[in-house]
PLY file of the C-alpha trace (Angstrom):
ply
format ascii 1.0
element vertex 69
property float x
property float y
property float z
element edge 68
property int vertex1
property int vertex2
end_header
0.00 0.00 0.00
2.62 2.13 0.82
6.13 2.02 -1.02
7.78 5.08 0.42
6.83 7.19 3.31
8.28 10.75 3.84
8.47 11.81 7.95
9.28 15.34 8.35
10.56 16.11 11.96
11.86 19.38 13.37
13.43 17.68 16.12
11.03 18.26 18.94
9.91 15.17 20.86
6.35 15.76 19.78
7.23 15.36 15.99
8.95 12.39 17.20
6.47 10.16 18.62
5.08 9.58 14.92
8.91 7.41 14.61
7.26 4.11 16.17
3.94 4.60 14.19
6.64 5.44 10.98
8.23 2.05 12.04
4.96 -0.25 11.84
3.62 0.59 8.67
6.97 0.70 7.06
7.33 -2.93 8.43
3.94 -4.30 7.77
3.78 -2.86 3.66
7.80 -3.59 3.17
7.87 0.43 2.42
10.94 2.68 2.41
11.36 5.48 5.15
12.77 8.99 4.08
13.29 11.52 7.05
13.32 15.19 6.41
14.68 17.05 8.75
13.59 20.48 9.32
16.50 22.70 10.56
16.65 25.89 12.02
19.05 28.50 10.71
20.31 30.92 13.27
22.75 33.54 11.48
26.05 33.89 14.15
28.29 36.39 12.96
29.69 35.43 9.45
28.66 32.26 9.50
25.35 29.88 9.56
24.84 27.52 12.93
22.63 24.61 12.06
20.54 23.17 14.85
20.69 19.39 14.55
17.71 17.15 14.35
18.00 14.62 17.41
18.00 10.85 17.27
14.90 10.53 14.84
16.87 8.49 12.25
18.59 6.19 15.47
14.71 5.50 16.43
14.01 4.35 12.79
17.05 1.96 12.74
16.68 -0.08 15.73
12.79 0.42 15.28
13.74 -1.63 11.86
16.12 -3.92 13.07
13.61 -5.49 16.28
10.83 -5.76 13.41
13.33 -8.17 11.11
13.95 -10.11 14.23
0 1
1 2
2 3
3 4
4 5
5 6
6 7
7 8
8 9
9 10
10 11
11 12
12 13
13 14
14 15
15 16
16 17
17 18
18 19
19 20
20 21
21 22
22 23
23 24
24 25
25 26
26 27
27 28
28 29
29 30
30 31
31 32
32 33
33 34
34 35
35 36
36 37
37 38
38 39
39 40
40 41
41 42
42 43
43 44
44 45
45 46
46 47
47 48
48 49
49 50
50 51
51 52
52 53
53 54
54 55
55 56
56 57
57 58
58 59
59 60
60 61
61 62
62 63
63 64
64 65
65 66
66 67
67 68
């Protein structure tokens, strides 16, 4: 039903409670998992400091790997 599934997170815990829904139906329909991670841009003198989305893509993984088992 589903061959690929796009998750966009902005790193905030509440975006990432969708990760073990994400995980099921990627499991159960044998679908592909993109993450898009939503980044805030905070100017800091000449330069650009990215804010790093947190361990979203960690959650997937392991979320995969007890599925296979």
């Amino acid at each position: 039903m589903y061959e690929k599934i796009l998750v966009p997170l902005d790193g905030s815990p509440r975006a990432e409670e969708i990760l073990p829904h994400v995980v099921d139906l990627a499991s159960k329909y044998g679908s592909s998992v993109m993450l898009l991670q939503v980044v805030e841009v905070k100017m800091v003198g000449n330069g650009v400091e990215f804010m790093p989305l947190s361990e979203g893509w960690e959650l997937i993984r392991k979320g995969m790997e007890e599925e296979r088992r």
